[in-house]
N, C-alpha and C positions, 0 to 999 in steps of 0.2 A: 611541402606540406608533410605535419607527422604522421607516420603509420599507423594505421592502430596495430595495438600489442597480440602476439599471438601467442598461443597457449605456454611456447618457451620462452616468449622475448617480454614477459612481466617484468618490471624494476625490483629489483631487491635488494636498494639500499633503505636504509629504516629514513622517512621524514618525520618531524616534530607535528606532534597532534595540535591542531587549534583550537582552545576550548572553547567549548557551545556547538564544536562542529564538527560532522561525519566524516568529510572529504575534506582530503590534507593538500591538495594542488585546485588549481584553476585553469590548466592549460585549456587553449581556446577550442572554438567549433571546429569539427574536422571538415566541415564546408567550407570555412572560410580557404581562402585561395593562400594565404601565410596566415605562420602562427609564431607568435613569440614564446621562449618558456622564461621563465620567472623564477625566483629564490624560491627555498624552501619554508616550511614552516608558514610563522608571522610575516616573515618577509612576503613571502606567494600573495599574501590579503592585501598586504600593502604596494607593491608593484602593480597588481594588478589594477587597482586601484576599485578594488570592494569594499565596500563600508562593511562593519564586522555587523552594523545592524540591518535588517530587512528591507527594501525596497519593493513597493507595489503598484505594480500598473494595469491600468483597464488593458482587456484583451478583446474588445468591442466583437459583441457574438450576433453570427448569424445562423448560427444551426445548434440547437445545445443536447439534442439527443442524438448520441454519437451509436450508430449498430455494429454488430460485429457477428462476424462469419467464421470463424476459426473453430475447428471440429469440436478440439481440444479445452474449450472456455464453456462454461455454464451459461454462458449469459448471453441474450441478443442483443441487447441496448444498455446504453449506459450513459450515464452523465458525472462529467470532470468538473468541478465548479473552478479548478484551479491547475495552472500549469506551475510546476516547481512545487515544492514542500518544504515547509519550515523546520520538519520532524529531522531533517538530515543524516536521514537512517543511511548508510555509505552504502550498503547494499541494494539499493532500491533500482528496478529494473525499468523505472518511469526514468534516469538521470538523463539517458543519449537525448530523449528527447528535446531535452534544450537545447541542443547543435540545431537542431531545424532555426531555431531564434537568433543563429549566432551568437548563444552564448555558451558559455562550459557545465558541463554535466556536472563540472566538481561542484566550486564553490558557490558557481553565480546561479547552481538550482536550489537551494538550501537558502540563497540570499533573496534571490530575483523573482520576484512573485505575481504569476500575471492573473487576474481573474476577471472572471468573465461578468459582463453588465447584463441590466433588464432581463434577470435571469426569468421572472415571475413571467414578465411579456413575453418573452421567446418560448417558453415551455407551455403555455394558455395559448399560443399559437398554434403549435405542434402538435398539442394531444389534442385541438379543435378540429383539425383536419378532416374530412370526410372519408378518407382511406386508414385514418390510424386506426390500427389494433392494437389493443389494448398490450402485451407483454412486459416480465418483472421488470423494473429500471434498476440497475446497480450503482449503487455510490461508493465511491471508494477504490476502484479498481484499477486509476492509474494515480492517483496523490491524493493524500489523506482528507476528506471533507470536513474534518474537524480540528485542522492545523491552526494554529494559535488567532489567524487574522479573520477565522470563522466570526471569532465572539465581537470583532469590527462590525466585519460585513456583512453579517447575518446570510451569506449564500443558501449555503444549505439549509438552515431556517427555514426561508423561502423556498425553495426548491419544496420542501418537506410539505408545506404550509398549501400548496399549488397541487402537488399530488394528492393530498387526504383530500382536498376539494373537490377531485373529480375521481374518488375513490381507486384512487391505482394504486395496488402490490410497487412496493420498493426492496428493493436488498439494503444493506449497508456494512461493509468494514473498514471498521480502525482502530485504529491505536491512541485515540482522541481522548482526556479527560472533557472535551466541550461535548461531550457528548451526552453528559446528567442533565444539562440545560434542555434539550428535547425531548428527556423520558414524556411529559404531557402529552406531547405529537405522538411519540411513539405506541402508547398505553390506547392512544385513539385508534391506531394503525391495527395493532393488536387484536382487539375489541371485532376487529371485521375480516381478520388472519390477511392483514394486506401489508405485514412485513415480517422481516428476517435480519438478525442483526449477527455477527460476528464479531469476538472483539480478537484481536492480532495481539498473540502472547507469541514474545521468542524467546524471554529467559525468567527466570523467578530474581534473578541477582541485578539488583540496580545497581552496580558498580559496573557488570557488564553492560546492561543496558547504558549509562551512562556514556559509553564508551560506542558502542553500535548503534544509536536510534536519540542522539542528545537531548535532543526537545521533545519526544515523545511525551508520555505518559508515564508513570511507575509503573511496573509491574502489580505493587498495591494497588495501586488507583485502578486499573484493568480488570484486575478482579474481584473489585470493589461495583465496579460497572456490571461486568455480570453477575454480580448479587442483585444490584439494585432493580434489574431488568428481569431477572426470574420473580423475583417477588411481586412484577406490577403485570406478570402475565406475558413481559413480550417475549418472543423465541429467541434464543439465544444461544451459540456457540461457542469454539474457538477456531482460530485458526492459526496454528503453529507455524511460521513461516518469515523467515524461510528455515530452512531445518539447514544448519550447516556442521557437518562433518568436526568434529576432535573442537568446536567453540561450543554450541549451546548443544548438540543432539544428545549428550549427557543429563540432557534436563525434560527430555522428550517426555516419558513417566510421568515424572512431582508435577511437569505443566498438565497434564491430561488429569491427574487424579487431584489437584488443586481447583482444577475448571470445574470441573465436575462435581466437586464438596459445595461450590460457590455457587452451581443452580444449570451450570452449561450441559445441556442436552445433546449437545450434536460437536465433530470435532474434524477438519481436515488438516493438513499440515501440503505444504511445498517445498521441494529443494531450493536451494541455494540455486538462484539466476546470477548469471554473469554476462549478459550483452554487452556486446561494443565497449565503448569508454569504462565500464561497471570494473571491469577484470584488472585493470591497473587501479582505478582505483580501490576497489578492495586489496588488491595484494599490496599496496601502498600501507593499509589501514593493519592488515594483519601484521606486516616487518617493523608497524610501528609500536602498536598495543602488543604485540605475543611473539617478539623474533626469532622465541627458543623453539617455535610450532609453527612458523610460517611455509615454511615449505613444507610441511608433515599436510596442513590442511590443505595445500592448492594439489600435492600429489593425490589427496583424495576427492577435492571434487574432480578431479581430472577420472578419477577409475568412476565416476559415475555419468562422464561424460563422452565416452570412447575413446578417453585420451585428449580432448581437448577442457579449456577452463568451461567451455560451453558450445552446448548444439540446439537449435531450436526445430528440432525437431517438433511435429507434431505426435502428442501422444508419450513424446517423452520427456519435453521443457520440462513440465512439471514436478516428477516425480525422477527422472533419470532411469539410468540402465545398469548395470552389471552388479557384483554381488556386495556393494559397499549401497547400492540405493536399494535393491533386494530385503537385507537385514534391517535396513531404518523403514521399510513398509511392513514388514513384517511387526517390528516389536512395536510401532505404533498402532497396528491391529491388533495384537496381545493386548496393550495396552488403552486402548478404546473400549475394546470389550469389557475387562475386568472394571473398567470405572463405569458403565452404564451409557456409555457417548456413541449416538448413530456416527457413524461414519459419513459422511456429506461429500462428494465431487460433484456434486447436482444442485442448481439453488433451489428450495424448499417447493416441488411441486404442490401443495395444498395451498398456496396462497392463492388468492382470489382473485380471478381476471372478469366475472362475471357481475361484480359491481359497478365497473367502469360506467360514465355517464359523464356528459359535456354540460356542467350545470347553467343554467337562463341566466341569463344577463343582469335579468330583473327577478333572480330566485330570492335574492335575500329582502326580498319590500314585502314578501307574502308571510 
């Protein structure tokens, strides 16, 4: 079975980018008991034997509001309408998760898309409980809910459609253009302060983006979103993230004082995550897109990590430690201030947990 990689033992020979795609390998689950490796490049998709297009399967759900306990996260509850993401942003610290699937963080999460059914029933379930309390739901916080097969499956739709029903606070971030299709829902949400929206900017340059985040959004269209979302009342932020050293943190600034022109009221930012399987593939992605800066940038998320690509510490995942994560929290509070943006590591206490209500079976014949 392969190891995973440690802070020194990254690959750093340059592989061939795939166009449309984040992650340039496929090697398999580190569960699995063997593992094959495979050519580089085009070859990897084809060895492997991944269709270059998307595949989707039911994830047959029996719980869909997922909680969470971690000191360090804003949030108690949350709902993934989807495992894998189409966005195939190479950085993404949702990828390991597909080794629980047996399948690979790289390609087959960017390809393999599981989503979950009866989302409307399972969640009219849940929040009917006679013990549920009410608290915010966040979307978004382990794969995009408004990744390209939203505008299929309407998940989140529904999901959205279920919550304004029984008046519950939601959060939401992405990096989703399907996201103009719900302002209606949203402006509803709004109207009673029982949402918060975030839209995920990590560079103003679609070339970069192009490159780090394929299937995303524009950078235009992002900020096109939080225009169109100040103007109808909903609240709205950014979230810089992940902030990575000597690629985008050069843009930390124009992104903050661009959100802010465009209506965003409030603004966090994240470091650069590198969990498990992430850390080869990122440094895959760097030796291939920037070879002349690949080692300049993994030596500096390393001075933000004690020396390693990554520590999950609590209280420091986020943000990091020593004087290279120091100087990026800093000028992003310079920078925060001087454009008018709260600062946010909290999700928006003022939403409303005191309208909740389980509506009658028979409310809509009256």
């Amino acid at each position: 079975m392969t190891e995973m990689p440690t802070a020194d033992s990254v690959r750093t020979t340059a592989r061939a980018a795939i166009k449309g795609r984040g992650a340039l390998t496929n090697e398999a689950s580190r569960y699995l008991p063997t593992q094959t490796l495979y050519d580089e490049g085009e070859a990897a998709f084809a060895s492997a034997g991944v269709d270059k297009r998307c595949s989707f399967y039911p994830d047959l759900t029996k719980r869909l509001i997922t909680t969470n306990k971690s000191p360090d996260i804003s949030f108690d509850q949350s709902i993934n309408a989807y495992k894998g993401c189409e966005h195939g942003c190479v950085y993404c610290f949702a990828r390991p998760t597909h080794a629980y699937l047996d399948l690979s963080p790289g390609l087959d999460f960017e390809t393999q898309i599981f989503y979950k059914t009866n989302v409307q029933e399972c969640l009219r379930a849940e929040l009917g409980k006679k013990l549920y309390r009410p608290k915010v739901i966040a979307l978004g916080t382990n794969t995009d809910p408004y990744q390209p097969v939203e505008k299929r499956l309407l998940n989140t739709r529904l999901i959205l459609e279920t919550l304004l029903e029984y008046r519950h606070p939601v959060s939401i971030v992405t990096k989703g253009a399907l996201l103009e299709r719900d302002i209606d829902l949203l402006t509803k949400f709004a109207a009673q302060k029982l949402v918060s929206v975030m839209l995920s900017i990590t560079t103003l340059d679609n070339g970069l983006k192009t490159k780090l985040e394929p299937r995303a959004a524009s950078p235009a269209k992002r900020l096109d979103l939080v225009r169109q979302l100040a103007d109808v009342g909903v609240p709205v932020g950014v979230m810089v993230a992940p902030l990575i050293p000597l690629v985008n943190d050069m843009e930390l600034e124009a992104i903050l004082q661009r959100s802010a022109e465009a209506g965003a009221t409030r603004a966090n930012y994240i470091l650069l995550r590198l969990p498990a399987e992430v850390q080869e593939l990122f440094a895959d992605w760097l030796h291939c897109h920037f070879p002349e800066r690949a080692e300049h940038v993994l030596n500096l998320v390393r001075d933000t990590r004690g020396g390693a690509l990554y520590r999950a510490n609590w209280g420091e995942r986020m943000r990091g430690t020593g004087p290279v994560a120091e100087v990026l929290a800093k000028r992003f509070d310079i920078a925060a201030r001087k454009f008018g943006l709260t600062q946010c590591r909290e999700l928006d206490s003022t939403l409303r947990t005191d309208l909740f209500r389980v509506p009658s079976p028979q409310g809509s014949l009256f």
